[in-house]
C-alpha positions in Angstrom: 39.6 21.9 17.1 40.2 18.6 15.7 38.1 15.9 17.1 38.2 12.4 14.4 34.9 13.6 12.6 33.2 10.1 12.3 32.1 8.6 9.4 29.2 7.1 8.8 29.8 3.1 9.0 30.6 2.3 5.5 30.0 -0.5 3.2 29.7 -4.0 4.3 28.0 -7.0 2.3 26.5 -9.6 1.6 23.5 -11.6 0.8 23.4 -14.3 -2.1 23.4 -13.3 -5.8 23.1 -16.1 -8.7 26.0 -14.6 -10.8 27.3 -14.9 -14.6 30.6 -15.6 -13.4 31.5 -19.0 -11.3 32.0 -18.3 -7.7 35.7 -18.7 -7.8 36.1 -16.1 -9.6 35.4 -13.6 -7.0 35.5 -16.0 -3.8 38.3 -14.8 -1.2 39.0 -12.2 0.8 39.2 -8.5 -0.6 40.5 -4.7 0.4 40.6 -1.2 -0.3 41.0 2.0 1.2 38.3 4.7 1.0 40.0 8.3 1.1 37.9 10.6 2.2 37.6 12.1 4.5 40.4 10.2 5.3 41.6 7.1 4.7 39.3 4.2 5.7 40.4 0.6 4.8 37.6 -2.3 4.3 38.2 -5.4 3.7 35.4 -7.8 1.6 35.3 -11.7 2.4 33.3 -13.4 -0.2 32.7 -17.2 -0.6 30.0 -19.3 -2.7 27.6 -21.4 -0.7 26.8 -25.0 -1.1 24.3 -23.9 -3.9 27.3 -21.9 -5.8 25.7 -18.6 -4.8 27.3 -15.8 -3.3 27.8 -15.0 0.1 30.1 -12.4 1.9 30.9 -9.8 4.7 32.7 -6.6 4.8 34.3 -5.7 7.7 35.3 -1.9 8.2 38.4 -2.7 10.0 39.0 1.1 11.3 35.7 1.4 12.7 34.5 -1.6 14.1 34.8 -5.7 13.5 31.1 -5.4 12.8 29.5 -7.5 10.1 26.6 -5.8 8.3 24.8 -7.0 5.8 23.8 -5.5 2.5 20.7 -5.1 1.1 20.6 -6.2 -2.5 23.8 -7.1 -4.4 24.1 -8.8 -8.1 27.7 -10.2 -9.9 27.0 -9.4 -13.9 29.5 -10.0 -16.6 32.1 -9.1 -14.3 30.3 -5.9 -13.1 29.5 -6.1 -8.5 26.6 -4.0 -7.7 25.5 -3.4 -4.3 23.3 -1.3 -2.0 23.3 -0.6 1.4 19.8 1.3 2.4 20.6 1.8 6.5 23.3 4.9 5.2 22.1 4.8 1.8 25.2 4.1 -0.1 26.2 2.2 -3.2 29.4 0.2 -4.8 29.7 0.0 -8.3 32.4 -2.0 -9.5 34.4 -4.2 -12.2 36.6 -7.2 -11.8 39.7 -7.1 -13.7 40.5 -9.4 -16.5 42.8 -11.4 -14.5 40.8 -11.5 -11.3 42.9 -9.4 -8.9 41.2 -6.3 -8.7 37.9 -5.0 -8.6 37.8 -1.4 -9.7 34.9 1.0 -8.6 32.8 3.8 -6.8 31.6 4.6 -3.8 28.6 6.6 -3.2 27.4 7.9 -0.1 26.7 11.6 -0.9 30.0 12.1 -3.3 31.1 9.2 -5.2 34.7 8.0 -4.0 36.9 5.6 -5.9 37.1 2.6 -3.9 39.7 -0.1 -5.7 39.3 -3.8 -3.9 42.4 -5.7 -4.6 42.6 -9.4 -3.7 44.4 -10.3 -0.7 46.7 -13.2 0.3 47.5 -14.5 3.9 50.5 -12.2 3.9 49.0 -8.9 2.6 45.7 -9.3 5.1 45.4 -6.2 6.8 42.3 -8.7 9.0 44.7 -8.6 12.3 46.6 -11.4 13.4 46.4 -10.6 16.7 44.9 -12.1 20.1 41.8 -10.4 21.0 39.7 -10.4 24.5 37.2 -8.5 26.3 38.0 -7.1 29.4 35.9 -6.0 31.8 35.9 -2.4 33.4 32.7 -1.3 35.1 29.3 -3.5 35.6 27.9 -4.6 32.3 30.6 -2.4 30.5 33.1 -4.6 28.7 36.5 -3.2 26.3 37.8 -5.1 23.6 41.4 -5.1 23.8 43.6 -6.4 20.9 47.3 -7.7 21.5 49.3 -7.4 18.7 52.7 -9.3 20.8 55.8 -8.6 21.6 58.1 -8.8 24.8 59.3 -5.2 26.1 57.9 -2.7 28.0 54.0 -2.1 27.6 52.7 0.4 24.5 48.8 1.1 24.5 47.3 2.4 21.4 44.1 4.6 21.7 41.9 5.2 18.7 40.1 8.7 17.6 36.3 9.3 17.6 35.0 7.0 15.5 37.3 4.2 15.2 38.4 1.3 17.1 41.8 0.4 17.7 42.0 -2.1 14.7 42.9 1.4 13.2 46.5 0.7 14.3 46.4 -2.6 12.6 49.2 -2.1 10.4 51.0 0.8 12.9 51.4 -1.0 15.8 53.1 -4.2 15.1 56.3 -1.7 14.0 56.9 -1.5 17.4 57.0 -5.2 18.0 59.1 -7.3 19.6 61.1 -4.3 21.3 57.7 -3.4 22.9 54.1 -5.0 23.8 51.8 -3.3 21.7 48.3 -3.4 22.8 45.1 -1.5 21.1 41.6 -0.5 23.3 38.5 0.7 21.6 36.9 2.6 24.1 33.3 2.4 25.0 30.5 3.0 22.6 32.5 1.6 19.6 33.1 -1.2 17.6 33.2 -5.1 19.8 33.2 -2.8 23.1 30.4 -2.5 25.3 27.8 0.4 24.2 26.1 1.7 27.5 23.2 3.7 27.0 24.6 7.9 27.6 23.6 9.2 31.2 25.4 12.9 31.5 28.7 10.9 33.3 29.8 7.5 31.5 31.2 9.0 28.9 33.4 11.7 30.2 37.0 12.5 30.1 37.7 11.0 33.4 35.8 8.2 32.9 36.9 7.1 30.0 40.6 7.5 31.2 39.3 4.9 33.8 38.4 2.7 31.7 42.1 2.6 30.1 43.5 2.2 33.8 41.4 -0.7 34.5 42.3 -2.9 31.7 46.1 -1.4 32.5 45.1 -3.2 35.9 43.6 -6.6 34.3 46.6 -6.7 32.3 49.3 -6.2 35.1 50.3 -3.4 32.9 53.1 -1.5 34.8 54.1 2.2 33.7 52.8 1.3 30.1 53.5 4.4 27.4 49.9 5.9 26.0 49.8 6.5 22.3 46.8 8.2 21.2 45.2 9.9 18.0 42.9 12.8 18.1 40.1 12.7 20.6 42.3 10.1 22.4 43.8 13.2 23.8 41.6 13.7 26.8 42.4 10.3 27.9 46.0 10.8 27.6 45.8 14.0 29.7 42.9 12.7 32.2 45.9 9.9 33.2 48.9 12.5 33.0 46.9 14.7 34.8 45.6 12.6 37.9 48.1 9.5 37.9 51.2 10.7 36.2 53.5 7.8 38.0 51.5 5.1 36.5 52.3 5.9 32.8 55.9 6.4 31.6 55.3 8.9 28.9 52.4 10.0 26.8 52.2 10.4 23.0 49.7 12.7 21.1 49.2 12.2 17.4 47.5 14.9 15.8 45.5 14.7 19.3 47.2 17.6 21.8 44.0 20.6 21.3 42.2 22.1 23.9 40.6 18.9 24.7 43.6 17.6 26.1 45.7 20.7 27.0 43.9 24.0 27.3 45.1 27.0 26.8 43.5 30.5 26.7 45.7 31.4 23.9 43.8 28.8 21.9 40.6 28.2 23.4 37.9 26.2 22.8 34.2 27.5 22.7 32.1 24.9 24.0 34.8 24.5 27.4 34.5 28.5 28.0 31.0 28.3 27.3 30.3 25.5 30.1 32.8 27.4 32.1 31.1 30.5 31.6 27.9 28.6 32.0 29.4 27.5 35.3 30.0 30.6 36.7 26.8 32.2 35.8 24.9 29.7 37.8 26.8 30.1 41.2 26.1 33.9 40.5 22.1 33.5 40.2 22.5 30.7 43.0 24.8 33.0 45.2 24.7 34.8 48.5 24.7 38.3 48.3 28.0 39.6 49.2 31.3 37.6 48.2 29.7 34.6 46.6 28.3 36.9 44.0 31.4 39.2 43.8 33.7 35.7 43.3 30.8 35.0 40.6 31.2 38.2 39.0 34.8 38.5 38.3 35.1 35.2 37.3 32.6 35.9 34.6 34.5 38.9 33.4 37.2 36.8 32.5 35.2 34.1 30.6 33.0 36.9 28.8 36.0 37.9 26.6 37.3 34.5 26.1 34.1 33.0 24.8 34.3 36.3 22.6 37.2 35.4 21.0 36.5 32.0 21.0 33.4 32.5 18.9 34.6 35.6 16.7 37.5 32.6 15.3 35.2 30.0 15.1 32.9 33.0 12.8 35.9 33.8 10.3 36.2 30.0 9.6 33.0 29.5 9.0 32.4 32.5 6.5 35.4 31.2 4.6 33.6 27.2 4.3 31.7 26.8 1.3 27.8 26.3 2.6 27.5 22.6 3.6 25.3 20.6 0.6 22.0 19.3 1.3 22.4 15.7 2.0 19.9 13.3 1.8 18.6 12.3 5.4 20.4 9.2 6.8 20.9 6.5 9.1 22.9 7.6 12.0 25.9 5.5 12.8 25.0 3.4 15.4 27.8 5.0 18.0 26.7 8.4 17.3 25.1 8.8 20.9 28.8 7.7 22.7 30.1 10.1 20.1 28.0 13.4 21.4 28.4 12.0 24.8 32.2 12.0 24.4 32.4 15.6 23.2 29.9 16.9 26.0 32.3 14.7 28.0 35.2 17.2 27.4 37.5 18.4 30.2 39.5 21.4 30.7 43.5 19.9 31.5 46.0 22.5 32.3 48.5 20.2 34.1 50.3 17.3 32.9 52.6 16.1 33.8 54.1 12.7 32.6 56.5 13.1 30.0 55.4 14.3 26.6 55.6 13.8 23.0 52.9 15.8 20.8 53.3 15.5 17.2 51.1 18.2 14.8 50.0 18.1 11.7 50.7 22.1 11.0 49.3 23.4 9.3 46.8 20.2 8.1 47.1 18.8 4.8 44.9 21.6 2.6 44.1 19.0 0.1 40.4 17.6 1.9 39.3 21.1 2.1 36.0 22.1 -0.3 36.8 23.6 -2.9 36.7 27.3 -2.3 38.4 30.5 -3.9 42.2 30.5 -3.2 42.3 33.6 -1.1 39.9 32.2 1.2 42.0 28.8 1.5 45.0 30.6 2.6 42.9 32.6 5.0 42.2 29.4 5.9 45.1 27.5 6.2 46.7 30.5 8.3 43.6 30.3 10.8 44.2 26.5 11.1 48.1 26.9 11.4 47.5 30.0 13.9 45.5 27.1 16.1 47.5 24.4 16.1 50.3 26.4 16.7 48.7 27.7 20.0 48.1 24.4 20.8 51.9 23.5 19.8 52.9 26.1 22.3 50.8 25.1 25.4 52.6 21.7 24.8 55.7 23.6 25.1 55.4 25.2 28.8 54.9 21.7 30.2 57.6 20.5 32.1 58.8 17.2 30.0 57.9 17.5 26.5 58.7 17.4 23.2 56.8 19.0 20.2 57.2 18.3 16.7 55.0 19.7 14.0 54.7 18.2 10.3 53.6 20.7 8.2 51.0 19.7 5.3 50.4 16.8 7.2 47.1 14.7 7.4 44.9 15.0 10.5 45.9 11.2 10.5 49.7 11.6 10.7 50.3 8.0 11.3 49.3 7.3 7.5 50.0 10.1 5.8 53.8 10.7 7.4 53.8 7.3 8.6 58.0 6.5 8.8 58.4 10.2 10.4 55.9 9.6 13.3 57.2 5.9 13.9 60.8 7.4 14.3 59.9 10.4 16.4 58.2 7.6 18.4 60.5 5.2 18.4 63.3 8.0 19.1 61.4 9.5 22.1 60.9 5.8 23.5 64.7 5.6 23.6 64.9 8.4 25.7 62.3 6.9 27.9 64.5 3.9 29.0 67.8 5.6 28.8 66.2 8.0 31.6 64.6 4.9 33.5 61.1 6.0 32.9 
C-alpha cells in the first residue's frame, strides 16, 4: 500500500560566507530537482549583503515554504559547500564557467545528483499565486494557495509529506477553464501543526477540514484531485457528502486507504478491525454479544492471515534496509503517524470517479536486488494495485485507468497523460451537469 513515504526535509541554506568569487556571480534565485525517492524540486535564493557576503534561503517548494537555515557554507573558486547538521546532509557543488548552473551532490545517506540551474522570472517554479490562511477548527489554520482562473472550482490535495505547492507547475494547466486551488492539510508546511491527540488527525477529520475551507471559499460542487494518501480525504467526502463534490480524482491514491476491499486488504485496517472485535468479545455478555463477537472474528482471522503472509513475501524479496546514521526527524513526522493511525475503512463511494494507477510502479527506484526477485516483485505490486483497480471498478460512477511502469507520482512522470484523462473526464462532468 502506497502512502507518499516522506522525506526527510531537504536542503535549505544560508548563513554568510566571505567568498573568492564576487557576489554576483552566484546572487539570484536557483533550482533543481532531487530524484529520489522521487522527484523533489528546491529552489536556492541567494543575495550578497551590504558587506558583499553571502546570504540565502532554500525553499523546498514540495514540502513546505519553510526557510531553514544552514549550518556552515563556504563559495571557493567556484566550488558551494554546505552542511545542514539537523538531517545531517551535505551539497557539494560547482558553478559553471558561464554562471548558469551549479553542478553537484547531495548527501543524505546516498549521494544524489542535485544540478541547480539559474532561474529567470519566467522559469520560477516559486508560485505566482495568491496565498491565505484559512481557518478550520480553533487554533487550527490551512494554507490554501489559488493559482486563478474563472470556471468551476478544482481542489488539489497533496500526499504525505508535501504541501500543495507540489502542484505548482500541475495545476495552472487547468487554468482559466477551471479555478484551481491547492490545501496542505494540517501538520505540514505554512498550515497549522496541532499537537496529535488519537482524533485530529483522522480520515474524517481531515476530510473536514477540506469542507470547511470549501465553505470559506463559497466553493460550490468543487471536483477533488488528490495524490496518494489524499485518498482517504477524497473518499471520507464521497463517502459522507457525495452531493457537495462533483467528481473525485485519485492519482496514484485509490488503495485500501481510500477504497477497501478484502480482495486487497490492508494489514493494519484488519488488524484494528480485528482488534475491534476482540475487545467487544472480552467486554461481552455471555450469550449473543459474544457469539456476534465470535464470528466476526472468524472472518477477520483469515484476512489479517493473508494480509500479513503478502506483506512477508515482499519483505523477503527487499534487500535488508542499510544502517543509517541516526537523524533528525522531520518536523511533521508526528501529523505523519497520526495520519496513518488516522486511516479509515471506505467501502462506499459514491460521487463520480476517476482513479488513475500507476501499474505496475515504475521498477526503476527499487534496490538493487537479483532479477528474479524483482519480477517477483513487480508481479506482487501489480497483483495489488490491480485489486485495488478492481474495487474502483464495482463503484457505481467510475472510471479506471492504469499506466503501467508509471511513477508512484504519475503527475510528473506521465504528466500530459494524466492532464488529459483529467481534463477528458472533466468534460464529461459538465456535459452530464455534474
Amino acid at each position: 500500500m502506497l502512502r507518499c513515504r516522506f522525506a526527510l526535509p531537504l536542503l535549505l541554506v544560508l548563513p554568510s560566507a566571505t567568498l573568492n568569487l564576487h557576489a554576483q556571480d552566484i546572487a539570484g534565485q536557483w533550482q533543481g530537482t532531487i530524484q529520489s525517492p522521487h522527484p523533489l524540486r528546491v529552489v536556492l535564493k541567494v543575495s550578497p549583503d551590504s558587506a558583499g557576503k553571502l546570504q540565502a534561503y532554500l525553499v523546498s517548494i514540495d514540502q513546505s515554504p519553510d526557510h531553514i537555515p544552514v549550518t556552515t557554507i563556504s563559495m571557493t573558486h567556484g566550488e558551494l559547500v554546505f552542511s545542514i547538521a539537523m538531517i545531517q546532509g551535505t551539497y557539494h557543488g560547482k558553478l559553471s564557467d558561464d554562471g548558469s548552473r551549479i553542478d553537484g551532490t547531495w548527501t543524505q545517506g546516498s549521494p544524489l545528483p542535485l544540478q541547480f540551474q539559474r532561474a529567470t522570472e519566467e522559469t520560477s517554479w516559486l508560485t505566482k499565486s495568491t496565498i491565505r490562511s484559512i481557518a478550520v477548527g480553533p487554533g487550527v489554520s490551512l494554507e490554501v494557495i489559488d493559482w486563478g482562473g474563472s470556471g468551476p472550482p478544482l481542489i488539489f490535495l497533496a500526499g504525505l509529506g508535501n504541501t500543495a505547492h507540489i502542484f505548482d507547475n500541475f495545476a495552472p494547466k487547468f487554468v482559466p477553464e477551471y479555478h484551481a486551488y491547492g490545501i496542505t492539510r494540517r501538520g505540514f508546511g505554512a498550515s497549522s501543526s496541532p499537537v496529535p491527540n488519537g482524533s485530529n488527525y483522522n480520515a474524517d477529520q481531515l476530510g473536514d477540514d477540506v469542507l470547511k475551507v470549501m465553505d470559506a471559499l463559497g466553493l460550490k460542487k468543487p471536483v477533488l484531485i488528490g495524490h496518494s494518501i489524499a485518498g482517504e480525504e477524497l473518499s471520507s467526502i464521497g463517502s459522507r457528502f457525495p452531493d457537495k463534490v462533483a467528481g473525485l480524482i485519485y492519482l496514484d491514491a485509490g488503495y485500501a486507504y481510500a477504497l477497501y476491499s478484502p480482495d486487497s486488504g490492508d494489514s493494519r485496517l484488519d488488524a484494528e478491525e480485528l482488534q475491534s472485535d476482540l475487545n467487544a468479545f472480552l467486554s461481552g455478555r455471555l450469550g449473543a454479544d459474544q457469539k456476534q463477537s465470535m464470528d466476526k472474528m472468524l472472518t477477520a482471522l483469515p484476512q489479517l492471515q493473508k494480509d500479513l503472509e503478502e506483506e512477508q513475501k515482499r519483505a523477503e524479496l527487499l534487500p535488508p534496509p542499510p544502517t543509517a546514521p541516526t537523524r533528525a526527524e522531520p518536523p511533521f513526522a508526528d501529523a505523519a503517524a497520526a495520519i496513518i493511525r488516522g486511516e479509515r475503512m471506505y467501502t462506499n463511494v459514491q460521487a463520480p470517479v476517476l482513479a488513475i494507477f500507476a501499474d505496475p510502479h515504475n521498477p526503476a527506484h527499487l534496490p538493487p536486488m537479483p532479477g528474479d526477485k524483482k519480477s517477483q516483485f513487480i508481479a506482487l505490486d501489480k497483483a495489488k494495485s490491480d485489486a485495488q483497480a478492481n474495487a474502483f471498478k464495482q463503484l457505481k460512477s467510475a472510471k479506471v485507468v492504469l499506466l503501467p511502469n508509471a511513477d508512484h507520482f504519475v503527475f510528473f512522470s506521465n504528466e500530459q497523460e494524466v492532464e488529459k484523462d483529467i481534463k477528458d473526464f472533466l468534460s464529461t462532468l459538465k456535459a452530464e451537469g455534474n
